[in-house]
Structure formats: C-alpha cells, structure tokens
PDB file with SEQRES, HELIX, SHEET and CRYST1 records, atoms N, CA, C and O in Angstrom:
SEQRES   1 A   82  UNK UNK UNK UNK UNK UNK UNK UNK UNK UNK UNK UNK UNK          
SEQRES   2 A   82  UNK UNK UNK UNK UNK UNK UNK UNK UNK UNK UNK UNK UNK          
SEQRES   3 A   82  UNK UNK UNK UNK UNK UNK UNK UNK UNK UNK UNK UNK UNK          
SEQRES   4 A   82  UNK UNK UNK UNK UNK UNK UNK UNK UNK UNK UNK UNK UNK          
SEQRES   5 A   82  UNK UNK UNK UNK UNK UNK UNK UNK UNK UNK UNK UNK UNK          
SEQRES   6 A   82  UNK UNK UNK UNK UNK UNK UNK UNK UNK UNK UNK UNK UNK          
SEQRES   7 A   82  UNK UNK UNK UNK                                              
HELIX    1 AA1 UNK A    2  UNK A    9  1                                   8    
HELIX    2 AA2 UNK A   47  UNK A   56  1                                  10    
SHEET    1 AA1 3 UNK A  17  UNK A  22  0                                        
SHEET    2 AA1 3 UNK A  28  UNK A  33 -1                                        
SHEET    3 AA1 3 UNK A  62  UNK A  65  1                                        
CRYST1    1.000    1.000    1.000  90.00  90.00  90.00 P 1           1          
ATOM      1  N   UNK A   1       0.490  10.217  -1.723  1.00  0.00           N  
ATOM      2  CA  UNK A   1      -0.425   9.896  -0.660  1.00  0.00           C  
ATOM      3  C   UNK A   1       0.086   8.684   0.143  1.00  0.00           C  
ATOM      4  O   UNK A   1      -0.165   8.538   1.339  1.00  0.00           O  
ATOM      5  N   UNK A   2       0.820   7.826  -0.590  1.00  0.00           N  
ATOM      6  CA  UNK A   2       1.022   6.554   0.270  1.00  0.00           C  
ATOM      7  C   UNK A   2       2.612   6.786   0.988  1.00  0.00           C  
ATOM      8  O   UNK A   2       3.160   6.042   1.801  1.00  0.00           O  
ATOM      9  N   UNK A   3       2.953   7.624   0.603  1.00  0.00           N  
ATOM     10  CA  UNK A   3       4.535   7.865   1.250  1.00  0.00           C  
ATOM     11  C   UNK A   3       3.802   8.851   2.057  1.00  0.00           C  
ATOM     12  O   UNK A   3       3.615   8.062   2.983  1.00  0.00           O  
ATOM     13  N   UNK A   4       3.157  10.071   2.522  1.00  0.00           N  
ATOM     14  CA  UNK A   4       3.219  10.514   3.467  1.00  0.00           C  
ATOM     15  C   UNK A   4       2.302   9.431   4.497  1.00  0.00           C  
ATOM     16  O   UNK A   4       2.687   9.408   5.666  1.00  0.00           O  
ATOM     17  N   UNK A   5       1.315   8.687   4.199  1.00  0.00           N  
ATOM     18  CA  UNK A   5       0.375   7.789   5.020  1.00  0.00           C  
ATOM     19  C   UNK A   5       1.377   6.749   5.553  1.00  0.00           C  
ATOM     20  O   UNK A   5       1.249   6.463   6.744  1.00  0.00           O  
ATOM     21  N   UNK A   6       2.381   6.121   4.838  1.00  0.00           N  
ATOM     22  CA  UNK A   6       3.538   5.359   4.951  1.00  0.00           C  
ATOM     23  C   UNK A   6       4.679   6.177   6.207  1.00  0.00           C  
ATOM     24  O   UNK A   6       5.281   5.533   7.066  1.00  0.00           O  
ATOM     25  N   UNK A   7       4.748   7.356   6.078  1.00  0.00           N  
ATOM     26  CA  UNK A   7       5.402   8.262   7.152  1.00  0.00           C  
ATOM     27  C   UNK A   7       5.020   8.618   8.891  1.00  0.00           C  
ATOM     28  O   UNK A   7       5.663   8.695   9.938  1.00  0.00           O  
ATOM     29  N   UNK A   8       3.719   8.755   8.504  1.00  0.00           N  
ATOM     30  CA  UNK A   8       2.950   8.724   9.867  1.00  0.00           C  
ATOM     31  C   UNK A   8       2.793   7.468  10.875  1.00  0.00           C  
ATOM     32  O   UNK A   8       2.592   7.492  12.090  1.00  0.00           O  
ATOM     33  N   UNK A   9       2.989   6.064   9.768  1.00  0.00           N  
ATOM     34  CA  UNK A   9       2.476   4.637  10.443  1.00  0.00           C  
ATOM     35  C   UNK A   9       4.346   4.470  10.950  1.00  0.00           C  
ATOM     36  O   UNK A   9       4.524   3.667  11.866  1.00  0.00           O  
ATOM     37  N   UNK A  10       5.541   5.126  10.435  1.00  0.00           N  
ATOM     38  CA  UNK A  10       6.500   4.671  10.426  1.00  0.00           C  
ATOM     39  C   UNK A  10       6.754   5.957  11.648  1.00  0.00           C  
ATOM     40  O   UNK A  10       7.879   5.912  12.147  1.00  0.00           O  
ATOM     41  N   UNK A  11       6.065   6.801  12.041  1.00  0.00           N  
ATOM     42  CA  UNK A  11       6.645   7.588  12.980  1.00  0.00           C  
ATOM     43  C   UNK A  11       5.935   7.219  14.271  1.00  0.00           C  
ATOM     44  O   UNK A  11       6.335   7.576  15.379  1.00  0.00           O  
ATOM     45  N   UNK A  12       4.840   6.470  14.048  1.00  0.00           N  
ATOM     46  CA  UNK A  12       4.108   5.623  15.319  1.00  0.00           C  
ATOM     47  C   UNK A  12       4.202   4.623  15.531  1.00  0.00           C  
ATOM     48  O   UNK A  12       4.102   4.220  16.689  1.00  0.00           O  
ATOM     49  N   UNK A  13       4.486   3.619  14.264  1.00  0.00           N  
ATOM     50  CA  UNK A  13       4.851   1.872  14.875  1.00  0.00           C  
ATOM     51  C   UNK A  13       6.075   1.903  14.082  1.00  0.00           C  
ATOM     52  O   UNK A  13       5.910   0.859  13.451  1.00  0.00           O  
ATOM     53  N   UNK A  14       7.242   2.395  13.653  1.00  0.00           N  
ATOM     54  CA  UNK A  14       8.324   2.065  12.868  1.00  0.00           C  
ATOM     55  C   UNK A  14       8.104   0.960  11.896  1.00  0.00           C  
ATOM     56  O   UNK A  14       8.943   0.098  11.633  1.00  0.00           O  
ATOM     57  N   UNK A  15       6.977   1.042  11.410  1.00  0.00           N  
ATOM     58  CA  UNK A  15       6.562   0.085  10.062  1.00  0.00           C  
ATOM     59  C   UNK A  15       6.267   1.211   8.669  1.00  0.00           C  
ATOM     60  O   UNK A  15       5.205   1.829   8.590  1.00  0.00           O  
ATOM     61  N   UNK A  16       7.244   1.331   7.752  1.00  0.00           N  
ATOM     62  CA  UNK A  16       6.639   1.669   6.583  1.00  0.00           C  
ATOM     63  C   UNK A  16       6.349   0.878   5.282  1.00  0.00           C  
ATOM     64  O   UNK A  16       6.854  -0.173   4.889  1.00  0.00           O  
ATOM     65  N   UNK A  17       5.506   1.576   4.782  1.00  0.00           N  
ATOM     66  CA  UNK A  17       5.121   1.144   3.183  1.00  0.00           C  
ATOM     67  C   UNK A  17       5.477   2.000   2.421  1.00  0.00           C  
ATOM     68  O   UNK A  17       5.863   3.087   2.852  1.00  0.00           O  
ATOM     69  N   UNK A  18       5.439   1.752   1.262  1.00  0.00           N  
ATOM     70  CA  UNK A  18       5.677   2.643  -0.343  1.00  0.00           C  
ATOM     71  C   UNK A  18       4.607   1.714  -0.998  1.00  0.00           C  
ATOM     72  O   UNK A  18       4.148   0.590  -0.794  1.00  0.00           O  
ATOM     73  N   UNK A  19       4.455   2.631  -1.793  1.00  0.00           N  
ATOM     74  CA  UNK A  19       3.159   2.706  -3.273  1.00  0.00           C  
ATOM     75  C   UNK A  19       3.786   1.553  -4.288  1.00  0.00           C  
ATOM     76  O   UNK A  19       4.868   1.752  -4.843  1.00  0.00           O  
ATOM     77  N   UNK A  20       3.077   0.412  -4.478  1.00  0.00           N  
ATOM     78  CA  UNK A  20       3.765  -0.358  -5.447  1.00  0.00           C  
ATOM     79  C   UNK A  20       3.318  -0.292  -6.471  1.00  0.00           C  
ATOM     80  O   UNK A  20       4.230  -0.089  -7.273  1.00  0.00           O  
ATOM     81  N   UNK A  21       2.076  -0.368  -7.102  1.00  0.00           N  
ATOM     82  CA  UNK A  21       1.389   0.072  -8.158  1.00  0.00           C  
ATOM     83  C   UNK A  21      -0.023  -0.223  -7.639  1.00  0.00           C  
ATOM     84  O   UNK A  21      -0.289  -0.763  -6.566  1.00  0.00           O  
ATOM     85  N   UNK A  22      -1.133   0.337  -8.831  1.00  0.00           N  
ATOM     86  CA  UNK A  22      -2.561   0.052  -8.935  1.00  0.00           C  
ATOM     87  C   UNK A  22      -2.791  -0.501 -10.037  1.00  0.00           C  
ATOM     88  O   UNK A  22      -2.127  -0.529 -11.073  1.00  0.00           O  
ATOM     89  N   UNK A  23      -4.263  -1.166  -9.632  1.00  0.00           N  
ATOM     90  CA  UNK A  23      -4.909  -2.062 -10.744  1.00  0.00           C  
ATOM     91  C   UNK A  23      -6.650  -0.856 -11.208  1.00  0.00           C  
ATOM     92  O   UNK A  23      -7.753  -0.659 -10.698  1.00  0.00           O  
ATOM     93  N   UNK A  24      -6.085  -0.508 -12.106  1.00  0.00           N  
ATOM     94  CA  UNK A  24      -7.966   0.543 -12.386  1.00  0.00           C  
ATOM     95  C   UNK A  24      -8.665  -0.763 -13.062  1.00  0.00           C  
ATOM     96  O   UNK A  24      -9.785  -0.464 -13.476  1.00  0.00           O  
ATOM     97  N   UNK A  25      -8.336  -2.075 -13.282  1.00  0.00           N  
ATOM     98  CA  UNK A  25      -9.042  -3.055 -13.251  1.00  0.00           C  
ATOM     99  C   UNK A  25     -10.268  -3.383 -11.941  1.00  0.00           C  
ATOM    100  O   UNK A  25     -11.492  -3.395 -11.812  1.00  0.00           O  
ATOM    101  N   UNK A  26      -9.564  -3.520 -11.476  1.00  0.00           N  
ATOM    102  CA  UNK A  26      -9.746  -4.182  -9.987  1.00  0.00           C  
ATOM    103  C   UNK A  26      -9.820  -3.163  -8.566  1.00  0.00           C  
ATOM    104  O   UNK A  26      -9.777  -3.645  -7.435  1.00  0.00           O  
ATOM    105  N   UNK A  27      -9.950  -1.531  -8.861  1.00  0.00           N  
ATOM    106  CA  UNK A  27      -9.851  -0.444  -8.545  1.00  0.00           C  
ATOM    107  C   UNK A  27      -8.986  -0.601  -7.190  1.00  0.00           C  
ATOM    108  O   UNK A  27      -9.527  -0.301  -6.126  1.00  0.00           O  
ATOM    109  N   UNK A  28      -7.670  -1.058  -7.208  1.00  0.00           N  
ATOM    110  CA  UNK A  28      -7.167  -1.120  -5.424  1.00  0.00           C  
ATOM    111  C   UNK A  28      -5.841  -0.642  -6.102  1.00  0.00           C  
ATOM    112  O   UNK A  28      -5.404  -0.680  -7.252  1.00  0.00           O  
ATOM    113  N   UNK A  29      -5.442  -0.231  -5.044  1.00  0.00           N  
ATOM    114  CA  UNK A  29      -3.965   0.358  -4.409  1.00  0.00           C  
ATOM    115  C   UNK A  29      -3.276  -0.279  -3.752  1.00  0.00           C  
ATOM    116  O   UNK A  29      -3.593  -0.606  -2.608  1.00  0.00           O  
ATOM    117  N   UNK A  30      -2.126  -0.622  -4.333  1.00  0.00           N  
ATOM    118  CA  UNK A  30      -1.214  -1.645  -3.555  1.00  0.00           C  
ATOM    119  C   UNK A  30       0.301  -1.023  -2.817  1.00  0.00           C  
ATOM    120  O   UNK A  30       0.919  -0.177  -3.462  1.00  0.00           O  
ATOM    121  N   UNK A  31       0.616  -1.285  -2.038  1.00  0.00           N  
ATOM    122  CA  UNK A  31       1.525  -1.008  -1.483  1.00  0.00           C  
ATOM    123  C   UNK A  31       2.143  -2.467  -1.243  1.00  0.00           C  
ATOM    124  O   UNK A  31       1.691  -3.581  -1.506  1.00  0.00           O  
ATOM    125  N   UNK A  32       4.132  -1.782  -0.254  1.00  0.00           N  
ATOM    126  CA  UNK A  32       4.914  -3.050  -0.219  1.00  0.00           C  
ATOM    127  C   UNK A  32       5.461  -2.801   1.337  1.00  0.00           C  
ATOM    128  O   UNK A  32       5.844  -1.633   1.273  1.00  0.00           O  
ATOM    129  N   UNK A  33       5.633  -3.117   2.281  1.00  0.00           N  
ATOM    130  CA  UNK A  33       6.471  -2.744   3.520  1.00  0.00           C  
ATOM    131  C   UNK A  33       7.800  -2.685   2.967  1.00  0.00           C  
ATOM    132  O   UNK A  33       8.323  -3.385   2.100  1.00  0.00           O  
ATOM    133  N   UNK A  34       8.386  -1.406   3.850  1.00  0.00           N  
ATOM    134  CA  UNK A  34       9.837  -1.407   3.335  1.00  0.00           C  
ATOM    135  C   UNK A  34      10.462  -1.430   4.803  1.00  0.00           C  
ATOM    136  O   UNK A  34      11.578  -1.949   4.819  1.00  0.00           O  
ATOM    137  N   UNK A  35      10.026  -1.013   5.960  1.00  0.00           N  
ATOM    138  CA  UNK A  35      10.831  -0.929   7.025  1.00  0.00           C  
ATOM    139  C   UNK A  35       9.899  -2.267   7.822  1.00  0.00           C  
ATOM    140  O   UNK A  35       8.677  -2.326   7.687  1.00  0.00           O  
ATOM    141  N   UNK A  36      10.638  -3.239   8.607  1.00  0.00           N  
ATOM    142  CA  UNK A  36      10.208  -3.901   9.276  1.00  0.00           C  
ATOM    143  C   UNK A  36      10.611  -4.073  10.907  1.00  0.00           C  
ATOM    144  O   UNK A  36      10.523  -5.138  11.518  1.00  0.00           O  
ATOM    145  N   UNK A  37      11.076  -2.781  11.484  1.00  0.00           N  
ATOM    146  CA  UNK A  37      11.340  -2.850  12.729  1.00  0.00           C  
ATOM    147  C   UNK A  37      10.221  -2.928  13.745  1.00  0.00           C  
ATOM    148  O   UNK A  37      10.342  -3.227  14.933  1.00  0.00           O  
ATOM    149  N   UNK A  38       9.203  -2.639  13.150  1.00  0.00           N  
ATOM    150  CA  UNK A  38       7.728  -2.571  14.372  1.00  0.00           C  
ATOM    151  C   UNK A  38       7.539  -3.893  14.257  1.00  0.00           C  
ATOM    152  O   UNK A  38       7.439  -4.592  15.266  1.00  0.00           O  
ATOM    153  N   UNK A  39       7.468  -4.394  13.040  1.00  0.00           N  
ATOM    154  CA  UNK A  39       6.648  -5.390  13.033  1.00  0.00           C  
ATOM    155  C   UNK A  39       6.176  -5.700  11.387  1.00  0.00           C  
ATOM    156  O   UNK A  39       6.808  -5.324  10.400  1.00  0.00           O  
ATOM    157  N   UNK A  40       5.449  -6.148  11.383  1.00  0.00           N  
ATOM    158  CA  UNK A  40       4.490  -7.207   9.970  1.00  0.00           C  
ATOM    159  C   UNK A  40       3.029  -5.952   9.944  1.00  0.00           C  
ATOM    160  O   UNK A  40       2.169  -5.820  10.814  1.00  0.00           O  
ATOM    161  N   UNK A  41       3.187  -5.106   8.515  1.00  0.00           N  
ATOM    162  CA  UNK A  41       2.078  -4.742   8.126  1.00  0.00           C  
ATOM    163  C   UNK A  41       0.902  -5.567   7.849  1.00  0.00           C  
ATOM    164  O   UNK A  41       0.945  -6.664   7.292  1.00  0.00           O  
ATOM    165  N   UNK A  42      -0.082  -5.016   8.241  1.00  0.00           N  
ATOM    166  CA  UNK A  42      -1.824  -5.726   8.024  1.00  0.00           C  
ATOM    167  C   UNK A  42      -2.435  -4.598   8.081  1.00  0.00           C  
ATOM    168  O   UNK A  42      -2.206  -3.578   8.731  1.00  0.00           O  
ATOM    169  N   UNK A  43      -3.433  -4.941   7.159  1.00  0.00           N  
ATOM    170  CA  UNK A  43      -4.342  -4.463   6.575  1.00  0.00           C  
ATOM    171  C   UNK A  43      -5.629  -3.392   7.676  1.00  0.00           C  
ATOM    172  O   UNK A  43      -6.463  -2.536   7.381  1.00  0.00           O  
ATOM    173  N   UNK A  44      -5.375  -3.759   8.426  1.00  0.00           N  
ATOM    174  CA  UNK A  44      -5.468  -2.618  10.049  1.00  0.00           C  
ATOM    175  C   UNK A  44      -4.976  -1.369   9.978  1.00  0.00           C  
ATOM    176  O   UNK A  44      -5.495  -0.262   9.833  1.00  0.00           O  
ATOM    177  N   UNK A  45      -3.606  -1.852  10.139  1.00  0.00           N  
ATOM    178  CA  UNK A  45      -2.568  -0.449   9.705  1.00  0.00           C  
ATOM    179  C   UNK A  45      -2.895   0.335   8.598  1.00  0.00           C  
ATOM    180  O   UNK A  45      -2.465   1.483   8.487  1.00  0.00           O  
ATOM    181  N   UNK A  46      -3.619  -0.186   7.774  1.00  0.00           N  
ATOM    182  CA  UNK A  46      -3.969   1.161   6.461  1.00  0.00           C  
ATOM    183  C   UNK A  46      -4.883   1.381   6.206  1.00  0.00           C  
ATOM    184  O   UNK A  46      -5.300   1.619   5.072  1.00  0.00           O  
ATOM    185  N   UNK A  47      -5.552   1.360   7.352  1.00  0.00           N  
ATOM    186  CA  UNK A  47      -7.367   2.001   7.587  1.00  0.00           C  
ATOM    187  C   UNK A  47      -7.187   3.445   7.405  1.00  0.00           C  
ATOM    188  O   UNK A  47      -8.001   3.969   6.645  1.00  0.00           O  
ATOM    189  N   UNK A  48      -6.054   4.413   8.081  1.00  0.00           N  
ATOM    190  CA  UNK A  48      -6.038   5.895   7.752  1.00  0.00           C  
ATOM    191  C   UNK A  48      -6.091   6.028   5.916  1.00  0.00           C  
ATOM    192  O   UNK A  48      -6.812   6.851   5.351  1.00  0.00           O  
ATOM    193  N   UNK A  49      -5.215   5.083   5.205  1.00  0.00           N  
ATOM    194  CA  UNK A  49      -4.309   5.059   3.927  1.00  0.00           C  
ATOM    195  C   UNK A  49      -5.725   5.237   3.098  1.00  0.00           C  
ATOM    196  O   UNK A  49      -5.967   6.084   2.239  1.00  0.00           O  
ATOM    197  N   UNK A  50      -6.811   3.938   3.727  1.00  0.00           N  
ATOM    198  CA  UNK A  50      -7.653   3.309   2.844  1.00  0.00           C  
ATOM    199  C   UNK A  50      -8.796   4.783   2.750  1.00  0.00           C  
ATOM    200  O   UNK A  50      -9.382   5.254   1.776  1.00  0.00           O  
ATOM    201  N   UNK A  51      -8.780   5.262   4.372  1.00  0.00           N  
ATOM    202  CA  UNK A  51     -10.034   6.233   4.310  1.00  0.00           C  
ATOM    203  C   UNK A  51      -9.718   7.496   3.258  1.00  0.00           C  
ATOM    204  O   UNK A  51     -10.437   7.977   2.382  1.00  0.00           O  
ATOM    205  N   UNK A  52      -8.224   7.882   3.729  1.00  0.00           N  
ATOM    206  CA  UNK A  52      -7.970   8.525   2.407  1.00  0.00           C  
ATOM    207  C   UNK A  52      -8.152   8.653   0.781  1.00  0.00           C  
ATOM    208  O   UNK A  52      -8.576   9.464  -0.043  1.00  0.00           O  
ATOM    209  N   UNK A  53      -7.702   7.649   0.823  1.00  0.00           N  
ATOM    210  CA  UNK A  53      -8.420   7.308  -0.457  1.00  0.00           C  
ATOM    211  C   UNK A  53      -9.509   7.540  -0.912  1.00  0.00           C  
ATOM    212  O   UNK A  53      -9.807   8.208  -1.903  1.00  0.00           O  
ATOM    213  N   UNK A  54     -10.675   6.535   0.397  1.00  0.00           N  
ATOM    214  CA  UNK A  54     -11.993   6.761  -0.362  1.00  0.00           C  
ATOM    215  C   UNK A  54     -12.402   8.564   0.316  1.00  0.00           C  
ATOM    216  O   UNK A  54     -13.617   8.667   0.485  1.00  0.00           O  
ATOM    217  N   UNK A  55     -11.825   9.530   0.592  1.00  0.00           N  
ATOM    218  CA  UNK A  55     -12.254  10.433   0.157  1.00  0.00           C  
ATOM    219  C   UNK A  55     -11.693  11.403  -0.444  1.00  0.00           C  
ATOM    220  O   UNK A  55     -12.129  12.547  -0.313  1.00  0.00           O  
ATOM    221  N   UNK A  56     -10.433  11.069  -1.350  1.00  0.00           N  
ATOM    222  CA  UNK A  56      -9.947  11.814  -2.285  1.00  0.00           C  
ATOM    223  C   UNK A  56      -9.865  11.294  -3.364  1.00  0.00           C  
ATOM    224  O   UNK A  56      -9.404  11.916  -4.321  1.00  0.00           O  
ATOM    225  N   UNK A  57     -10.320   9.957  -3.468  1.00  0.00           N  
ATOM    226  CA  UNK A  57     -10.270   9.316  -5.237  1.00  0.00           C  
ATOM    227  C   UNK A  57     -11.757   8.736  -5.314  1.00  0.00           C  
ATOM    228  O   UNK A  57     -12.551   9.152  -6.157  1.00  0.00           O  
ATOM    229  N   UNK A  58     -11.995   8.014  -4.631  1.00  0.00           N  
ATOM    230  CA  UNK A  58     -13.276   7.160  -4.895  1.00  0.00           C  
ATOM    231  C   UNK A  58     -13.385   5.919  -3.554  1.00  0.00           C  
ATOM    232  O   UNK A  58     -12.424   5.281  -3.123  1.00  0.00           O  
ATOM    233  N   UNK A  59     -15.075   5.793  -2.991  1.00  0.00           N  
ATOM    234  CA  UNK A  59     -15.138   5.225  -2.453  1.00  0.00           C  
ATOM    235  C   UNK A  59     -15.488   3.768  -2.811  1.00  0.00           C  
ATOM    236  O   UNK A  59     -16.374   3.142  -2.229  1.00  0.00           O  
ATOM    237  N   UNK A  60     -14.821   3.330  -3.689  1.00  0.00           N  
ATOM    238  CA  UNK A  60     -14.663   2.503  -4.413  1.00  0.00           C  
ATOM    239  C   UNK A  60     -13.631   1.513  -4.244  1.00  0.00           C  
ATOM    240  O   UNK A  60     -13.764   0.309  -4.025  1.00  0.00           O  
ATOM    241  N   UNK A  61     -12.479   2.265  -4.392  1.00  0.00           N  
ATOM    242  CA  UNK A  61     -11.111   1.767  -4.146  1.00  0.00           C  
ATOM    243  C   UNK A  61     -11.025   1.157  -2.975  1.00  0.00           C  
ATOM    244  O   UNK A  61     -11.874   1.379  -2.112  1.00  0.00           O  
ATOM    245  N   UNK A  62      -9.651   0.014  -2.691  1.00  0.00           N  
ATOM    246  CA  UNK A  62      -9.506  -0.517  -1.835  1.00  0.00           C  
ATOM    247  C   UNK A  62      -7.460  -0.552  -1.791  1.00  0.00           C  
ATOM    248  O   UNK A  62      -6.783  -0.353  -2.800  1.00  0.00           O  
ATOM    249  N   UNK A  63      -6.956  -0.805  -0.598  1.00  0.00           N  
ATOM    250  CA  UNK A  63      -5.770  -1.032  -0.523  1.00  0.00           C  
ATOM    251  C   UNK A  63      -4.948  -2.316  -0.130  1.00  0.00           C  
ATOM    252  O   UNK A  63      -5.001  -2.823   0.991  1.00  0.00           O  
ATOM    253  N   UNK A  64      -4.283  -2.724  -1.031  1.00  0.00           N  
ATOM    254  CA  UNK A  64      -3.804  -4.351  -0.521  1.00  0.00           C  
ATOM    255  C   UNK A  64      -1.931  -3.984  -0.354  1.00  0.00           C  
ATOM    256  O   UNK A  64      -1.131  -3.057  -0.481  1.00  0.00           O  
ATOM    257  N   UNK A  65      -1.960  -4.605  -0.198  1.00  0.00           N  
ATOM    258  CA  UNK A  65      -0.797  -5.352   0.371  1.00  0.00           C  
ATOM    259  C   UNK A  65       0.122  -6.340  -0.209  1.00  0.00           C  
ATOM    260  O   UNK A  65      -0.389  -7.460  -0.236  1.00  0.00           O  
ATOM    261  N   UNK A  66       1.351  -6.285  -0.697  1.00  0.00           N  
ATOM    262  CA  UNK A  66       1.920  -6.966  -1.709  1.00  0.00           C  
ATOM    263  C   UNK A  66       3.035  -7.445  -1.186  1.00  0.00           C  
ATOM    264  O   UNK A  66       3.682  -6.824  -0.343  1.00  0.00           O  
ATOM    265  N   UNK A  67       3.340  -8.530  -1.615  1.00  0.00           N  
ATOM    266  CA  UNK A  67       4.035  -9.939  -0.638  1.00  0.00           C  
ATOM    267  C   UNK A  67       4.770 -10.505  -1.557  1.00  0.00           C  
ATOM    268  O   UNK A  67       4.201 -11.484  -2.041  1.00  0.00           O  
ATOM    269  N   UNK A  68       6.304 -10.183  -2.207  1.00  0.00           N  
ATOM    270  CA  UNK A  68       6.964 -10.666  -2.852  1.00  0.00           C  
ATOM    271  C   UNK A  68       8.051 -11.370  -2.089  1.00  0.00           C  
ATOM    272  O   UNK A  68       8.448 -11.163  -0.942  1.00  0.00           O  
ATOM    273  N   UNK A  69       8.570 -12.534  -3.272  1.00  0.00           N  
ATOM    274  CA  UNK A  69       9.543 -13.636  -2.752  1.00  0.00           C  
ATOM    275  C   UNK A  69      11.031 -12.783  -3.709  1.00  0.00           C  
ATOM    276  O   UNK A  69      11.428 -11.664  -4.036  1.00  0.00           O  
ATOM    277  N   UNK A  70      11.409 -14.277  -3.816  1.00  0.00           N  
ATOM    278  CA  UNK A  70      12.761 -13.395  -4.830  1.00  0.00           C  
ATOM    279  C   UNK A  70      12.517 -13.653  -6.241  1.00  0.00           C  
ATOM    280  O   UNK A  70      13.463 -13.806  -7.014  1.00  0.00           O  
ATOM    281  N   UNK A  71      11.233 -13.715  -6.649  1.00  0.00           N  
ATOM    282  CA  UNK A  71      10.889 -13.172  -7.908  1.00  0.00           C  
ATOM    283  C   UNK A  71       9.680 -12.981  -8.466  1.00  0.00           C  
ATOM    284  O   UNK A  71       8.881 -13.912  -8.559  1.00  0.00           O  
ATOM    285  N   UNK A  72       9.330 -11.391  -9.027  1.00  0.00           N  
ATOM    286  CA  UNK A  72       8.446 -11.032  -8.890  1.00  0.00           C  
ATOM    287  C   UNK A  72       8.222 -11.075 -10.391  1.00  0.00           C  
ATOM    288  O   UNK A  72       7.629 -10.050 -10.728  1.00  0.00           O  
ATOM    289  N   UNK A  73       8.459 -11.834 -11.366  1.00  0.00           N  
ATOM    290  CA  UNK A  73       8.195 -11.787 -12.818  1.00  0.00           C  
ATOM    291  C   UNK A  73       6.656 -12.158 -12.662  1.00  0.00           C  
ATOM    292  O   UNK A  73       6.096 -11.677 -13.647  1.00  0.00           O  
ATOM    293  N   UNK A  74       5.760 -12.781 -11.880  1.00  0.00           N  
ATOM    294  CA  UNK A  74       4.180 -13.493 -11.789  1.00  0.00           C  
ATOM    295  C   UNK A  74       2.997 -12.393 -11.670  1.00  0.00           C  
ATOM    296  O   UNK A  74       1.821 -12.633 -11.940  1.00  0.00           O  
ATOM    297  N   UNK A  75       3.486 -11.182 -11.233  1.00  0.00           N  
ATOM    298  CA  UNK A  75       2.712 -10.336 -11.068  1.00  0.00           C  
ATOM    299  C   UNK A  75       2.395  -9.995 -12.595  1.00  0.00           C  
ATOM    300  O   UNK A  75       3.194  -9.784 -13.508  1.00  0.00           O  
ATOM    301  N   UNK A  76       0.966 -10.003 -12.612  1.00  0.00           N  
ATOM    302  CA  UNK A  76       0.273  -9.438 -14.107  1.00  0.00           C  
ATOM    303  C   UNK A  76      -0.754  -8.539 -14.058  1.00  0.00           C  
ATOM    304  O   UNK A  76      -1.606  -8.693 -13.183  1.00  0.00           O  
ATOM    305  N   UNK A  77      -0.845  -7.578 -14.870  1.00  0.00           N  
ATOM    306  CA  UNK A  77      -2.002  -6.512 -15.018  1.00  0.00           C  
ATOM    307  C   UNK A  77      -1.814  -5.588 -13.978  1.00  0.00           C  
ATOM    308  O   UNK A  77      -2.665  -5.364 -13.118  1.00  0.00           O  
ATOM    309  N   UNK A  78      -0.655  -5.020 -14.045  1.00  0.00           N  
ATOM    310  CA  UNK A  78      -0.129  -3.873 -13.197  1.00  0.00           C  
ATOM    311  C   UNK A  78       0.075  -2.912 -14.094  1.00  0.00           C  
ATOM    312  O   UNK A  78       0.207  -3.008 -15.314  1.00  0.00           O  
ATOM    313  N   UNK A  79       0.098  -1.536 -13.074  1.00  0.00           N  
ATOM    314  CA  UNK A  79       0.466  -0.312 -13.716  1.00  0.00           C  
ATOM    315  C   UNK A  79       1.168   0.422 -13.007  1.00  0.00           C  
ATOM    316  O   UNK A  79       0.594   1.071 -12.133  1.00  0.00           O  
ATOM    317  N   UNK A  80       2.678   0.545 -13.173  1.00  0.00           N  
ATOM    318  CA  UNK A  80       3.827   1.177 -12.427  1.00  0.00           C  
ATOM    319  C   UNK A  80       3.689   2.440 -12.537  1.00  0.00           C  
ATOM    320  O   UNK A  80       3.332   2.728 -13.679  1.00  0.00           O  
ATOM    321  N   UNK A  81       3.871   3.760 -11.537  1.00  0.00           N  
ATOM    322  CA  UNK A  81       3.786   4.919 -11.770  1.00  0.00           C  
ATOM    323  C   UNK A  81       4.833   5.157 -10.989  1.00  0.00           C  
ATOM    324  O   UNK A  81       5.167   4.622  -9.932  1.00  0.00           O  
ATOM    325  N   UNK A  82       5.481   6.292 -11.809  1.00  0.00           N  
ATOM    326  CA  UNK A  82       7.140   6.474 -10.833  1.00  0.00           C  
ATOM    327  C   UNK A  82       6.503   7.878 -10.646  1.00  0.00           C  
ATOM    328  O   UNK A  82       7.091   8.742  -9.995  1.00  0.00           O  
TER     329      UNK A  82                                                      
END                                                                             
C-alpha cells in the first residue's frame, strides 16, 4: 500500500516514500522519503496514504514520517516487515 501511494505522489510531485515499519502499539504507519527531487515530504502529502488506510485497516491508524540522521540504533519498539 505504501509503495503504490509512494508511486502516485512520485509521479505528481517527484517525491517518494517507502514503508519503514509500524508500531500496533501506537497504531501508526511510518514511512521514510527516498526520492527528494520535488521537495521535503509533509504530512499533507499522505492524506491519500492516510485515507487509505483508514479504510482498509482501521480508522484508527495514523501515518508518520521518519527522519533519520546517520544513526538509527535509537529507534525502539518497532516492527520491520520485509
């Protein structure tokens, strides 16, 4: 879901994302920008991503946005899905 939602934002503003992991803690969906030729993803841009969501998983969920430096050992209570 987040690579084709990631496809559509990258075929209209040349900004994509990929799926970084979720928290079923904290019920959100995180993603990472991978292409930065449009510009700086915000949380605007994944209003299609987010509505999706809440109507194929739960309107519950939410989608963030993940902002790594050059080291990402700090991130805790993740769940990687390849």
């Amino acid at each position: 879901m987040a690579t084709e939602e990631g496809i559509k934002l990258y075929t209209e503003k040349k900004i994509n994302y990929e799926f970084d992991h979720y928290s079923g803690e904290v019920k959100s969906v995180f993603v990472k920008q991978t292409v930065f030729d449009g510009g700086k993803l915000n949380h605007g841009l994944l209003i299609p991503f987010k509505e999706r969501i809440i109507k194929e998983i739960d309107n519950k969920w939410c989608v963030g946005i993940m902002v790594y430096g050059a080291n990402k050992q700090y991130v805790k209570n993740e769940t990687k899905v390849s």
